[in-house]
Structures are given as structure tokens and as C-alpha cells.
C-alpha positions as CSV (number, residue, x, y, z in Angstrom):
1,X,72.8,6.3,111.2
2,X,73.7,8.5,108.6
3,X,72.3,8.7,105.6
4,X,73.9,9.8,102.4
5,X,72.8,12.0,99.5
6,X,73.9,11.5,96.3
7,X,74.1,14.4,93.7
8,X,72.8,14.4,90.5
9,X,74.5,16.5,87.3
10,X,72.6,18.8,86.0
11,X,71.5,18.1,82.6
12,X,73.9,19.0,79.7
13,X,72.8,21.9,77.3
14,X,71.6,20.0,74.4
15,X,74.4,20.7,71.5
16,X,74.6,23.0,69.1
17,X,76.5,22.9,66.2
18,X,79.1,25.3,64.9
19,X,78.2,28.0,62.6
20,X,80.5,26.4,59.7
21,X,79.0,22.9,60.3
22,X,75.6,25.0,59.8
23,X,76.4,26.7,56.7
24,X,78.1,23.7,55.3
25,X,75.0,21.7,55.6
26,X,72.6,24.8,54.2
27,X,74.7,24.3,51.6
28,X,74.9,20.4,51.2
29,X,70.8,21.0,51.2
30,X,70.8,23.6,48.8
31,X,73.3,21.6,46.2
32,X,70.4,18.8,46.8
33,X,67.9,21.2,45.6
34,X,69.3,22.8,42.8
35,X,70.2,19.5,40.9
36,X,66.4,18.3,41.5
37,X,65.3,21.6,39.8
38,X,68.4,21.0,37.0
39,X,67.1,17.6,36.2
40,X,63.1,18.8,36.3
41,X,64.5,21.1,33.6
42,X,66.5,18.6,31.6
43,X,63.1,16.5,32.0
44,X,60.3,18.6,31.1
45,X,60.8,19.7,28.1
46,X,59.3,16.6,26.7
47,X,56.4,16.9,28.2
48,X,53.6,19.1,26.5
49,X,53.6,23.2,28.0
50,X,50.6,24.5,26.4
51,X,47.1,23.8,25.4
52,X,47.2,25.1,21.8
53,X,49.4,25.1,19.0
54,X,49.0,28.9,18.4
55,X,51.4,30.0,21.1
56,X,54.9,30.3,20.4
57,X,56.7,27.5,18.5
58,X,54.1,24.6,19.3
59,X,54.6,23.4,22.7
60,X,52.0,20.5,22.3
61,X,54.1,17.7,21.4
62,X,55.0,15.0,24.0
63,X,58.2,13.6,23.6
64,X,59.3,16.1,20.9
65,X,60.9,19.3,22.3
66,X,59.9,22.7,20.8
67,X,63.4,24.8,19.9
68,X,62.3,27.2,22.6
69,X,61.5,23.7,25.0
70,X,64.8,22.9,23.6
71,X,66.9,25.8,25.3
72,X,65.4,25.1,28.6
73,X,66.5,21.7,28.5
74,X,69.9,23.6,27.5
75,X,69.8,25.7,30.8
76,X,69.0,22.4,32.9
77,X,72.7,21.0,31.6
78,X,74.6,23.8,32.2
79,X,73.1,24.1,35.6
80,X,73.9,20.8,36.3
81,X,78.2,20.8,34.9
82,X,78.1,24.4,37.1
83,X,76.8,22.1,40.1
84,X,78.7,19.2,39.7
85,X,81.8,20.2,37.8
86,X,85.5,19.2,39.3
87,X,87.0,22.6,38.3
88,X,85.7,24.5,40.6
89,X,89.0,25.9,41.2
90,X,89.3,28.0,38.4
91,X,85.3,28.8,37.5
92,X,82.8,30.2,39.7
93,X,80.9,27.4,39.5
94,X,78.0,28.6,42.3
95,X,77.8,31.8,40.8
96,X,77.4,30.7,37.4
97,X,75.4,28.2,38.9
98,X,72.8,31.0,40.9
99,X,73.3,33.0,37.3
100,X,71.8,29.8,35.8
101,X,68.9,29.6,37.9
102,X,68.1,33.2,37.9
103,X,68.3,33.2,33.7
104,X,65.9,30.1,33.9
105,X,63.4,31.4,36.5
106,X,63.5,34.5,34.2
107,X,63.2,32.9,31.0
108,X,59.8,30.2,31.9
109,X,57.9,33.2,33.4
110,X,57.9,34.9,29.9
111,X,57.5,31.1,28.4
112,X,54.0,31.2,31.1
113,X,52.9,34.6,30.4
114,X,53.7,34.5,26.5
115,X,51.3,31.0,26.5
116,X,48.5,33.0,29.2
117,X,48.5,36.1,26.6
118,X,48.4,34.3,23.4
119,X,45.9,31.9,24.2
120,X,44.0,33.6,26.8
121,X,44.7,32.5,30.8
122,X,47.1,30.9,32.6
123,X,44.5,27.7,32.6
124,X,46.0,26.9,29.0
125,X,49.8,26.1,30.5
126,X,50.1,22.7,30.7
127,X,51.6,20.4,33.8
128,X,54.8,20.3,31.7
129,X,55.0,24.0,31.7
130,X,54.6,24.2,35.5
131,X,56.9,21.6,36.5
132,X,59.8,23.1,34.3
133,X,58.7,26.3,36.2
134,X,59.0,24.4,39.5
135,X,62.2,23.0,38.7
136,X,63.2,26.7,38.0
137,X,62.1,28.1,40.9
138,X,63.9,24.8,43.0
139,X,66.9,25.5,41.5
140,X,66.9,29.2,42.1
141,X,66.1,28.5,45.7
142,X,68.6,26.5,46.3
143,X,71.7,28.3,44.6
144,X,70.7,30.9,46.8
145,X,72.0,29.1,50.0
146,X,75.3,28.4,48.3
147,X,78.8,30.0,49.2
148,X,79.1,32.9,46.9
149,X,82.4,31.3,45.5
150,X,85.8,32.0,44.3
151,X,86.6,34.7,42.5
152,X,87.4,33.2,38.4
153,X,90.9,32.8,37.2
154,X,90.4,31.5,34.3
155,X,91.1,34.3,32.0
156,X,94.9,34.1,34.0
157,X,95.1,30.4,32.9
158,X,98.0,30.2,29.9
159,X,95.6,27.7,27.2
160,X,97.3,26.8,24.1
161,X,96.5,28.7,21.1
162,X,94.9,26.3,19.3
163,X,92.0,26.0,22.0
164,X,91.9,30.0,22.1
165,X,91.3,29.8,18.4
166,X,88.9,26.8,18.7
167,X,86.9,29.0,21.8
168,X,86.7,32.5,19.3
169,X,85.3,30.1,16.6
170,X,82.7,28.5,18.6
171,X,81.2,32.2,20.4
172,X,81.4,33.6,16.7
173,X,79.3,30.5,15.5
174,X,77.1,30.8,18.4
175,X,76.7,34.4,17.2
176,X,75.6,33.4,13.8
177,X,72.7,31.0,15.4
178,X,71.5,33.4,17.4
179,X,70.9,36.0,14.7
180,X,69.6,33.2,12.3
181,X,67.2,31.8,15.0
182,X,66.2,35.5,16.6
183,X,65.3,36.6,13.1
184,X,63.2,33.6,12.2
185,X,60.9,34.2,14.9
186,X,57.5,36.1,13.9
187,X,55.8,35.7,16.8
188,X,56.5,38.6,19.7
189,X,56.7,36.5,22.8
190,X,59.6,34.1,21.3
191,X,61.5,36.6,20.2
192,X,61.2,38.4,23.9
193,X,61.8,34.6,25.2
194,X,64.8,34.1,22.7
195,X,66.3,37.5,23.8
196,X,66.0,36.6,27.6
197,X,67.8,33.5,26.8
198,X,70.9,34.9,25.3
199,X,70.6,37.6,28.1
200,X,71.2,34.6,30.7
201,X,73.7,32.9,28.3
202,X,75.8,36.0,28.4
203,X,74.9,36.0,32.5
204,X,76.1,32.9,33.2
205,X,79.6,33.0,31.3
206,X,80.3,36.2,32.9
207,X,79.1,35.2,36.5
208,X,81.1,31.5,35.6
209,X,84.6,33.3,34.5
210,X,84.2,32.0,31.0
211,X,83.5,35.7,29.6
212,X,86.6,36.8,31.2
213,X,88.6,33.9,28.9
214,X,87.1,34.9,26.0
215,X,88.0,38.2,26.2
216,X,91.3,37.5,26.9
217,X,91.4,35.0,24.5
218,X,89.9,37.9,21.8
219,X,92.7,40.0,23.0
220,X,96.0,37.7,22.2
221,X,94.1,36.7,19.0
222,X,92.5,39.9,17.3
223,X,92.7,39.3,13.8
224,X,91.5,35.2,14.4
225,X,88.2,37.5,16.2
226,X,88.1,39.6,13.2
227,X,88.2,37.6,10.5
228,X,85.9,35.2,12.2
229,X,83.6,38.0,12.7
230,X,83.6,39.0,9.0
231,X,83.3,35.2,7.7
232,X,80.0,35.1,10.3
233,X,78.8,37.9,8.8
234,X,79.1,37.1,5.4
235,X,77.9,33.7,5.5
236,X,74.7,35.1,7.6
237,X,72.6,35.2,4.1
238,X,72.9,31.0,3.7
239,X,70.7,30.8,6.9
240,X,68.1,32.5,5.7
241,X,66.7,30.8,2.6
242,X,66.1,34.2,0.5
243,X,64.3,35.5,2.9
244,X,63.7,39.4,1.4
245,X,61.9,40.5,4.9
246,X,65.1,39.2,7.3
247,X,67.8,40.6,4.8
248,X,66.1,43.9,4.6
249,X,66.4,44.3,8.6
250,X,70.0,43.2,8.5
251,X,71.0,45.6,5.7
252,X,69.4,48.5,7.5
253,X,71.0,47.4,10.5
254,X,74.2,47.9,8.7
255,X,73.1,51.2,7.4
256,X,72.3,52.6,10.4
257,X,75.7,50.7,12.3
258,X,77.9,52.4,9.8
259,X,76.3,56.1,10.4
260,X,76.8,55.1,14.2
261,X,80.2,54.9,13.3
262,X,80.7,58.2,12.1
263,X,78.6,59.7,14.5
264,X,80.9,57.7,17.4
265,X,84.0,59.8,15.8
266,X,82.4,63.1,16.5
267,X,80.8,61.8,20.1
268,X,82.6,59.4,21.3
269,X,86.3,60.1,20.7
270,X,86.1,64.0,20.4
271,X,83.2,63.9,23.1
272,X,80.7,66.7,20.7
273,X,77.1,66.0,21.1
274,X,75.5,66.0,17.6
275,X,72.0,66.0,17.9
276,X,71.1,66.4,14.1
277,X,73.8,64.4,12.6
278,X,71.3,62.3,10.6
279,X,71.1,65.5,8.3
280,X,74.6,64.0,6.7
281,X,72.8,60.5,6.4
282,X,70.4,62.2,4.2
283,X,73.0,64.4,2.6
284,X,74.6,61.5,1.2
285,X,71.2,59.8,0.1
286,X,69.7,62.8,-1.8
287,X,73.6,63.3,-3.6
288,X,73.2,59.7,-4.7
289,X,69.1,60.2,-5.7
290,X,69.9,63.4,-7.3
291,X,72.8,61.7,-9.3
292,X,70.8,58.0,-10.5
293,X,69.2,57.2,-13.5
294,X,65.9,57.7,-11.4
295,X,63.0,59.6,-14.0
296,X,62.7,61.5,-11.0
297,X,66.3,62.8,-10.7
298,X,67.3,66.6,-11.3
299,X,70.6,66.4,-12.5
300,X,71.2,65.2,-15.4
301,X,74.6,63.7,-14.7
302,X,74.7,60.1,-14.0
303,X,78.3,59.5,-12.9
304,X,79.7,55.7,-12.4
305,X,78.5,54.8,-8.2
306,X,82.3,55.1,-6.9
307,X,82.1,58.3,-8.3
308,X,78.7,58.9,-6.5
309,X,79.7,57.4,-3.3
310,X,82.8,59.8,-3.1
311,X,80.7,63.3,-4.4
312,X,78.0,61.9,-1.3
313,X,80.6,62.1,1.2
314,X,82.5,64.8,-0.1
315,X,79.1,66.9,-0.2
316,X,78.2,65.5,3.7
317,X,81.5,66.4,5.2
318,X,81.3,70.1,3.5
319,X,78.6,70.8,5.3
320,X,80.0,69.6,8.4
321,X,82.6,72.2,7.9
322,X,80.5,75.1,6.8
323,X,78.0,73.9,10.5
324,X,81.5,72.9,12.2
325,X,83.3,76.7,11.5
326,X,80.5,79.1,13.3
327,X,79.3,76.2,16.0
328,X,82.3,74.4,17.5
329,X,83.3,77.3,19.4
330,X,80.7,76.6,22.1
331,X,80.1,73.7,23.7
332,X,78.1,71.3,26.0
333,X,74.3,72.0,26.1
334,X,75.0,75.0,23.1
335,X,76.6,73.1,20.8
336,X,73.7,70.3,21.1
337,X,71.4,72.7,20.6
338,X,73.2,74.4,17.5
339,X,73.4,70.7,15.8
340,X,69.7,69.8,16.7
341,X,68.1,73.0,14.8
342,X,71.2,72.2,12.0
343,X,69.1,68.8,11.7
344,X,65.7,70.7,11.4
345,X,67.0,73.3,9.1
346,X,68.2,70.3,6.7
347,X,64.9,68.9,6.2
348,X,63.1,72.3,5.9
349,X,65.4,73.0,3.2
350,X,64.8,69.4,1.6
351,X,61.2,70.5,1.6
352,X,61.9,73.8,0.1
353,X,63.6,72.5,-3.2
354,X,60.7,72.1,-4.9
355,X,60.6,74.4,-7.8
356,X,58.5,76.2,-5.9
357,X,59.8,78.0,-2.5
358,X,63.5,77.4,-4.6
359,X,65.1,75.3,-7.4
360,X,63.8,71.9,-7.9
361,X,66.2,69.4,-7.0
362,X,64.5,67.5,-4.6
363,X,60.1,67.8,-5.3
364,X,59.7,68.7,-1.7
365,X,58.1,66.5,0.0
366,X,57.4,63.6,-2.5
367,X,61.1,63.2,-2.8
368,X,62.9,61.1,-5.5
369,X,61.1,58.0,-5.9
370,X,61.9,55.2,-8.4
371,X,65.4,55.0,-7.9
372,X,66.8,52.1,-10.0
373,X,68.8,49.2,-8.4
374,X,72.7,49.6,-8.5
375,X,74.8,47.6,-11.1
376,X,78.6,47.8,-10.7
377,X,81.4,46.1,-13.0
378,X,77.5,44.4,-14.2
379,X,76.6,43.3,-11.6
380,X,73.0,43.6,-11.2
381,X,72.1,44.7,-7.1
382,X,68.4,44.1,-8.1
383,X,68.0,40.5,-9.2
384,X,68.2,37.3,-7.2
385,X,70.7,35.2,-7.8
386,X,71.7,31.2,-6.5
387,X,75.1,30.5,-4.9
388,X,75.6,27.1,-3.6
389,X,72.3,26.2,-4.1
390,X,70.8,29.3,-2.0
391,X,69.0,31.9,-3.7
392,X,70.1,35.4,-2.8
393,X,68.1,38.3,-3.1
394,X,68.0,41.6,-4.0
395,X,68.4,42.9,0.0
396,X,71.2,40.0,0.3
397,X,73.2,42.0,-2.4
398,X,73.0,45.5,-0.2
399,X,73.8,43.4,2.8
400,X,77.2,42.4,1.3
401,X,77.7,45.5,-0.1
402,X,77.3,47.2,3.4
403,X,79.2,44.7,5.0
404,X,82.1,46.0,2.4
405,X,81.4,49.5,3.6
406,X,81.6,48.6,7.4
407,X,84.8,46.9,6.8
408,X,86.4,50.2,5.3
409,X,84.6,52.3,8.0
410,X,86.5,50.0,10.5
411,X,90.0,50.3,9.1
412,X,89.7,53.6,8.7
413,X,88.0,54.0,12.4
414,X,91.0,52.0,14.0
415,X,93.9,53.7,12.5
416,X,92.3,57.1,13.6
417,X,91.9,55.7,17.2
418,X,95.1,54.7,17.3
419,X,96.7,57.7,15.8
420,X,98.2,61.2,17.2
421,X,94.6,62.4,15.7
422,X,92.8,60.2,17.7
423,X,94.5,60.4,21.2
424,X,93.8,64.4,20.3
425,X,90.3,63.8,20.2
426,X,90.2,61.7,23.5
427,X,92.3,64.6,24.8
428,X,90.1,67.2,23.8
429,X,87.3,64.8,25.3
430,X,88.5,64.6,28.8
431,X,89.6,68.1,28.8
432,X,89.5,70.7,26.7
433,X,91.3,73.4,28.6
434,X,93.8,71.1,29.4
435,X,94.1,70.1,25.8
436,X,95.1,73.0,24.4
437,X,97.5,74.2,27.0
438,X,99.1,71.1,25.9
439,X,99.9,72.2,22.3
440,X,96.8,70.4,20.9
441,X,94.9,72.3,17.7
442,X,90.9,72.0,19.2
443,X,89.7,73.8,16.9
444,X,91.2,72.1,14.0
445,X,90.4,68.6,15.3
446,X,87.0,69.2,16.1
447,X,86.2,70.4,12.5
448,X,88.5,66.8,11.2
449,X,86.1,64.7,13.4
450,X,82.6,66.4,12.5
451,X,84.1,66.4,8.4
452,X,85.3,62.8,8.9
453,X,81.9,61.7,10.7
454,X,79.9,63.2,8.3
455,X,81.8,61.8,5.3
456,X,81.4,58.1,6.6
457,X,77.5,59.0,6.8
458,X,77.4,60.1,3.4
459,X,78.9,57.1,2.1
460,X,75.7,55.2,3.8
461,X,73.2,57.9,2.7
462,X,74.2,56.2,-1.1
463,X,74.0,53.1,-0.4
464,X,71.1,53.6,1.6
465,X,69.4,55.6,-1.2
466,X,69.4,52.9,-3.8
467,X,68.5,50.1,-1.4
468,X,65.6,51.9,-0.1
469,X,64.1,53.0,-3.7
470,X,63.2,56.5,-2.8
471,X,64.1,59.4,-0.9
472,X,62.4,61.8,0.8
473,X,62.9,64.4,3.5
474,X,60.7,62.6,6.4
475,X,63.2,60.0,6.5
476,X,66.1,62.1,8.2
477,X,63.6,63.7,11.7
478,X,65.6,64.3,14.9
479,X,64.3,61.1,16.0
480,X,66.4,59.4,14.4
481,X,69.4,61.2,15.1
482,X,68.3,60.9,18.9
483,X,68.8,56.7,18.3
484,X,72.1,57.3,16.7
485,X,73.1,59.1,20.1
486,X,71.5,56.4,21.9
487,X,72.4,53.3,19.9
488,X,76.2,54.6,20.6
489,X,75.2,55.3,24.4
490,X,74.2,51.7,25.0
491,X,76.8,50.1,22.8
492,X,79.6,51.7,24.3
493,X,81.4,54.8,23.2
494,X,84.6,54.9,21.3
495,X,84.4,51.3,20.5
496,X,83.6,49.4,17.3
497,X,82.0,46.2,18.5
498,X,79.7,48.5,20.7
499,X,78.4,50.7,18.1
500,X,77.6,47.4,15.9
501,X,75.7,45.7,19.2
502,X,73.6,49.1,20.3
503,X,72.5,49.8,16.5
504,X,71.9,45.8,16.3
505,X,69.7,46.7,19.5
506,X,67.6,49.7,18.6
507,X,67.0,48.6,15.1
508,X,65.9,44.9,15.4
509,X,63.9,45.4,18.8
510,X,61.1,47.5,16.7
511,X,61.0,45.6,13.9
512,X,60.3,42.3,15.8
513,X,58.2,44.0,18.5
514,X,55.6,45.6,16.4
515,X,53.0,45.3,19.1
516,X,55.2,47.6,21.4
517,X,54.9,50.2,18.4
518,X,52.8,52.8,20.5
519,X,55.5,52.3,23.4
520,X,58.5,52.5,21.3
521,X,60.1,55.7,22.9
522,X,59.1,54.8,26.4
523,X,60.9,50.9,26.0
524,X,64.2,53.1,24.9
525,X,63.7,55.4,27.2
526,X,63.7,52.6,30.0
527,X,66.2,50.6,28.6
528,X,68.7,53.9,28.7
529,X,67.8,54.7,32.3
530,X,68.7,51.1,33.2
531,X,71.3,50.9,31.7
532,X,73.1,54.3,33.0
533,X,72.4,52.9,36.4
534,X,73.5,49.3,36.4
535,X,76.4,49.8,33.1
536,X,76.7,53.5,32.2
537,X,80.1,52.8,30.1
538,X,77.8,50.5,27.3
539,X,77.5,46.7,26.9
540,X,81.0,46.6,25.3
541,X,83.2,49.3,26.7
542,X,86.4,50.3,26.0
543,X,88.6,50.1,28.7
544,X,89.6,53.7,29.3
545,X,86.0,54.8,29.4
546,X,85.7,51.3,32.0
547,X,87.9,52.9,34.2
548,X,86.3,56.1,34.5
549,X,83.4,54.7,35.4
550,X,84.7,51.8,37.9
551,X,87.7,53.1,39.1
552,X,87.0,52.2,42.5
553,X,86.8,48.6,41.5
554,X,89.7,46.2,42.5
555,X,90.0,44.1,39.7
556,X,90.9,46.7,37.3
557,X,93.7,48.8,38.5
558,X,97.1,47.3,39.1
559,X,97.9,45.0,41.9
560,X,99.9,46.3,45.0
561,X,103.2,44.1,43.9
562,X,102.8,45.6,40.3
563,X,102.5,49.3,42.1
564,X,105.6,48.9,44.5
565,X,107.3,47.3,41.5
566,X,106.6,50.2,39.5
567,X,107.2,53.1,42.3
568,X,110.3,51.3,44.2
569,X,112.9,51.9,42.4
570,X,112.2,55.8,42.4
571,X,112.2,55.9,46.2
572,X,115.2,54.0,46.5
573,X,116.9,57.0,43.9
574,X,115.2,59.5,46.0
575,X,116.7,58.3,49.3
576,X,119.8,57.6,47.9
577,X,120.0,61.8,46.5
């Protein structure tokens, strides 16, 4: 008989699944896990985050956010709409979402080491605290896994005016909170965990495409921005309930943006590093001193304040031209050096005016003290008064005042830019050589932008003289020209809006971080170095100096199409001759 065998199939390789099916379901996983950690954010904020009531805004209460509780709740939303939003086609919504989750992993670790410092060990952080910390982390974990997204075309997308409009309003009102709230907080570790907030705002709407809108939205409507800006700014007093302390750091904010300004005339258009340019500051400030009904003052002429303001500046940008004349024919590292012992030689000379060493017009070191309060067309710059039920105060009345001066500086600032003088300067900037081959008078326009800075910083050494009650020489140090330099650096050179952020930066940071006092220099000094490696053109660039820095970047220069567009039709006449 015969016997037969039957065969048996191997076994079949057990199945794998494709590479997209495996991403795809990383990423269903990770969605999963993100809006778990979105809705632990949403959620704990009503739950209590810290043992005692002494650390940061009272984070106690049980059902009753803190405002600081409040924005983490915030950051839970708008992680959530970035996960779950249907217009995904036009927003980046898992970048902005993985923006999101980095901003609020960022933000609770300074909200769990401000409570551990302030109340002594990480054993005072409540289970609220770590579950909104958890929910963080979840969330961060899981945008992680996600696709990295389309690229945002929603600054391309044509929106009618009206919502333009209604999108500039709502950033500049959002503006006005954040300097109302950011100023209202004494204690160190909000205000760090306020300022990483708005840092991860401002992450997100990049990351997200919404920036990008804005800005082109700010673009077709410049004087809406404007004008919104300027209503902000003047309405900024009403939020703070004459507060004397507040006002006082906003008005020397202004101060100090509206030297910036001057000093971004002479660095950042004509590209001439001034290291002492704060001697002009003070310039303008002992003019003014010199010239008040102070007891103190030396000259007894006490001409109306428009008068002053004009001799301040007039004085300030003479000596630019008697330092401009011998020192503007070298350059680079020599003319830094020329202008840095020019600042040193100013207050040495200040010092030296004391009756003493030379004629008295300044008493040396004491200075000018008691330098009365301005009073213009009678109105007193020195007393409080009440406007729609808010009491303004004495540093309320400089603030407005300043913001008058800023707005000149502006105008003046923008018709320059945009002038023959101006594309001179960014001439002689790029290249000097080049410059003058072209036709272009250096010489002449370097002395026009060191007279024309330094008669902008006069105009603020008056103002800045009365406000500030006395004058005296240790006020005007090469210090503080090295934070003009630096305030313009990180702002963005050339540009208006930067030079008002970076001086915003440098002077509010030290006044609300007092405890970082002793590490002042090395916390700029950091910040700098950071910020010429990840953004060396400034936080708000213009877009000449953005292409210098990113030329190799895609998105800014012109498309292919637009290229062949541009270059066609001169091959087509070449071929043809």
C-alpha cells in the first residue's frame, strides 16, 4: 500500500504594519495624550497650588483661580482649539499646538520653583500644582509625536478690512494688559512667570501662523496700528490708579526709548558705533538744569521750556559736530573707542565745573538739585490731578509729555528713513567705499546723523532733568551708554517698534528684578549672547537687515514663478538681438 504524506504550510510571518499606518497611530496616541494634559490644565487651576499665601498671587483658594492660575487655565484652551480646530488647513495647528505645550511645561516649572523658593521646598506645592504640572508635561509629550504640519498660509488669506482692523485692536489691547498686569506685580517670581507667559503667547501665534496675519494685517493698515498704538499708550495711566512708583518706570522707559532713538540714527541707519552717546543725554539735562528756576542754577536766565528744549538740543548736537569733525574719519573699533573716551571726557568736565578746577556752572559732583516741576501754558507738571475719576500724578504728567516727544521723534525718524538722507546712511552702512564712489557725501552725512542723534537726546536730557529733580554727573557713565547700544541691539536696528521693545526690556527687567541686582550685567550679558545666536537681527527687525541675516531662508526671497516672471522677458530680448 502506499501511504501518502500530506504537506503542511509553513507558518505565515506574523504581519506588520506599514510605516504610515505606524505613524498614523503614534499620532492618533499622541492627539489622545495632549488633550488629557489640555484638560488637566483647564482643570487644575481650581484646585489649590501652594501651601501658603506668601507665594506669588495666593494660590490657596479651591475653586477660585489666582490671575497667574488663571493663565494656565488660558494655555489649557488654546492647546485644546490648536488640537481640535477644523482649520487646520490654513494654521499650523500641531505646531502651535507643540509651541503650547512647550510654553506651559515652561511656564509651571517657574510656577514650582517660584512656590519651593518663596516658601522654602518643593514639599509646600500642592497636588493642584503637580497635576497642572503633569498635565503639562502630558501634553508636551504627546505633541511631540505629532506630524510637524503644514506650513501657515494664513497671512496669504485676503480677510476683510474690518476684521484686520478688529485683529490690530485686539493685540494692541492685549498690549495694554500686559503692561498693566506685568507692572502690578511686586513679587519677583510672577513677574518672571508673567514674562514667560507672554514669551509662549508670542511662541504660539508665531509657531500657529497667526503672527504672520498680524503682521500682514499691520502692514495694509499702518496708520489703524499707529494710532492704536498711541491711544494704548495714552490711556496706559487709567490702569494704574495713581500709582507714582509704576508711572515713574514707564516715563523713564520713555526717556531712555526716545535717546534709543537718536542713538538708532547714528548706529543703526548710518551703522557708527557710539559708545559715549549718553554724554548728549546729559548735555541736554544740565542745559535744561542750568536754565530752571532751580536755587541751585548758574545762569541766571530762565527762558520759557520750548525755548529750553530747543537751546538743549541745539547745545547736544553742537557737540556732536565739534566730536563728529576730528573723529568720523576713522572707523570701526577707532571710532568706538574715540566716542567711548568722548563719554568719559563729558563727565570729567561735569565734575570740573565747580568753581573750583573752572567756572561754576554745574557744583561738581553735587550737581543741580531742586529743580522745580515744569508748568507750561499753567499747567502745573508737579501736582496730581483727577480725570474721569482717576487721579493722575505728578510722573503720569511726564509720561504724557514724553509720549508727545516720542511721537515727534517718530515722525521725524520716519521721514529721514524714508528720505534720500536716509537711504545715504543705509548706504554708507553697508558700504562705505562703495558709497562714495556712488556720488554719496560720507562725510557730510555722518556728521547730519551724529548732529541729528544727539539733538533728539537733548530734547530728553530736558525733559528728563525736570522729571528727575536733580542733575548730576554720575547719572551719564558709559554704562549706560553700553544699554543704549544694547537696548537697540536686541530691539532691532533701524526700526522704531524695536528700539521701543529693547529699551522696554533693559529698563523694566531691573527694576522688577531687584534681587538679580548683583547679576545685572551678567543677565544682559546672557540675554545678548542668546540672542545673536538664535535672532541676531533683534526681536522686531526690519526687513532689509532680515535678509541679511536669513538670506538662505526660503520663505523670504521671491518665489521661482515671481523670478522667471521677472527675468523672462530679458532673455527672450536677448535671444531675439
Amino acid at each position: 500500500m502506499m501511504t501518502t504524506t500530506t504537506r503542511t504550510a509553513p507558518p505565515h510571518p506574523p504581519a506588520t504594519l506599514p510605516s504610515g499606518q505606524r505613524r498614523s497611530r503614534r499620532a492618533a496616541a499622541g492627539r489622545v495624550t495632549a488633550v488629557v494634559g489640555a484638560v488637566l490644565l483647564i482643570g487644575t487651576p481650581y484646585l489649590s497650588w501652594a501651601y501658603g499665601r506668601a507665594a506669588l498671587d495666593d494660590m490657596t483658594y479651591t475653586g477660585g483661580p489666582s490671575g497667574l492660575q488663571f493663565f494656565s487655565l488660558i494655555g489649557g484652551v488654546v492647546l485644546l482649539v490648536l488640537l481640535l480646530a477644523p482649520f487646520r488647513a490654513r494654521v499650523n495647528g500641531n505646531g502651535g499646538a507643540r509651541a503650547a505645550a512647550i510654553g506651559a511645561t515652561a511656564y509651571l516649572v517657574v510656577i514650582m520653583a517660584s512656590i519651593a523658593l518663596e516658601l522654602g521646598g518643593l514639599v509646600n506645592v500642592d497636588p493642584g500644582g503637580w497635576l497642572a504640572l503633569a498635565g503639562a508635561v502630558l501634553a508636551l509629550v504627546g505633541t511631540l509625536v505629532l506630524p510637524a504640519g503644514p506650513t501657515p498660509t494664513l497671512q496669504r488669506v485676503r480677510s476683510p478690512r474690518w476684521l484686520q482692523i478688529l485683529g490690530i485692536v485686539a493685540a494692541m489691547a492685549g498690549v495694554l494688559f500686559a503692561a498693566a498686569y506685568g507692572l502690578g506685580q511686586d513679587d519677583g517670581g510672577a513677574f518672571i512667570a508673567f514674562a514667560v507667559f507672554l514669551g509662549a503667547a508670542v511662541y504660539v501665534t508665531h509657531a500657529s501662523g497667526l503672527l504672520g496675519w498680524l503682521g500682514a494685517a499691520a502692514a495694509r493698515n499702518r496708520q489703524v496700528l499707529v494710532l492704536s498704538a498711541f491711544v494704548v499708550a495714552f490711556a496706559f495711566p487709567f490702569t494704574q490708579h495713581g500709582s507714582d512708583a509704576n508711572m515713574s518706570i514707564a516715563s523713564q522707559v520713555l526717556i531712555f526709548a526716545a535717546t534709543a532713538m537718536g542713538l538708532n540714527i547714528v548706529v543703526g541707519l548710518a551703522g557708527l558705533l557710539d559708545l559715549g552717546y549718553v554724554a548728549f543725554l546729559g548735555a541736554g539735562a544740565f542745559t535744561a538744569a542750568t536754565l530752571s528756576t532751580s536755587a541751585f542754577a548758574t545762569i541766571n536766565w530762565h527762558p520759557p521750556f520750548l525755548v529750553v528744549v530747543l537751546i538743549s538740543g541745539a547745545i547736544s548736537a553742537t557737540l556732536g559736530l565739534i566730536i563728529g569733525s576730528p573723529t568720523l574719519r576713522v572707523s570701526g573699533d577707532y571710532l568706538a573707542i574715540v566716542t567711548l573716551a568722548f563719554g568719559e571726557i563729558f563727565r570729567i568736565t561735569m565734575n570740573n565745573l565747580d568753581g573750583q578746577d573752572g567756572p561754576n556752572l554745574t557744583h561738581g559732583s553735587n550737581g543741580i538739585p531742586g529743580i522745580p516741576n515744569l508748568n507750561v501754558l499753567g499747567f502745573d507738571f508737579g501736582q496730581p490731578h483727577a480725570i474721569l475719576g482717576v487721579t493722575i500724578g505728578r510722573f503720569s504728567n511726564y509720561y504724557w509729555l514724553m509720549l508727545l516727544v516720542i511721537g515727534l521723534i517718530i515722525l521725524v525718524f520716519g521721514n529721514l528713513n524714508h528720505s534720500r538722507i536716509g537711504r545715504g546712511w543705509v548706504a554708507i552702512r553697508e558700504d562705505e567705499k562703495a558709497a562714495e564712489a556712488m556720488g554719496v557725501n560720507v562725510f557730510g552725512l555722518k556728521l547730519l546723523a551724529f548732529a541729528g542723534g544727539a539733538f533728539l537726546a537733548g530734547v530728553a536730557g530736558a525733559v528728563k532733568a525736570h522729571q528727575d529733580v536733580s542733575v548730576t554727573p554720575d547719572q551719564y557713565v558709559f554704562m549706560e551708554s553700553a544699554f543704549l547700544v544694547a537696548g537697540i541691539v536686541l530691539g532691532g536696528m533701524g526700526t522704531v517698534g524695536g528700539v521701543v521693545v529693547g529699551a522696554s526690556i533693559l529698563k523694566l527687567l531691573p527694576e522688577k528684578l531687584r534681587f538679580f541686582q548683583d547679576y545685572r550685567l551678567l543677565m544682559f550679558g546672557i540675554l545678548l549672547v542668546v540672542m545673536m545666536r538664535i535672532r541676531p537681527e533683534g526681536l522686531m527687525p526690519d526687513q532689509r537687515r532680515q535678509l541679511e541675516f536669513h538670506d538662505e531662508d526660503e520663505d523670504m526671497v521671491p518665489s521661482p514663478a515671481g523670478a522667471q516672471a521677472v527675468t523672462g522677458p530679458r532673455i527672450q530680448r536677448r535671444e531675439h538681438r
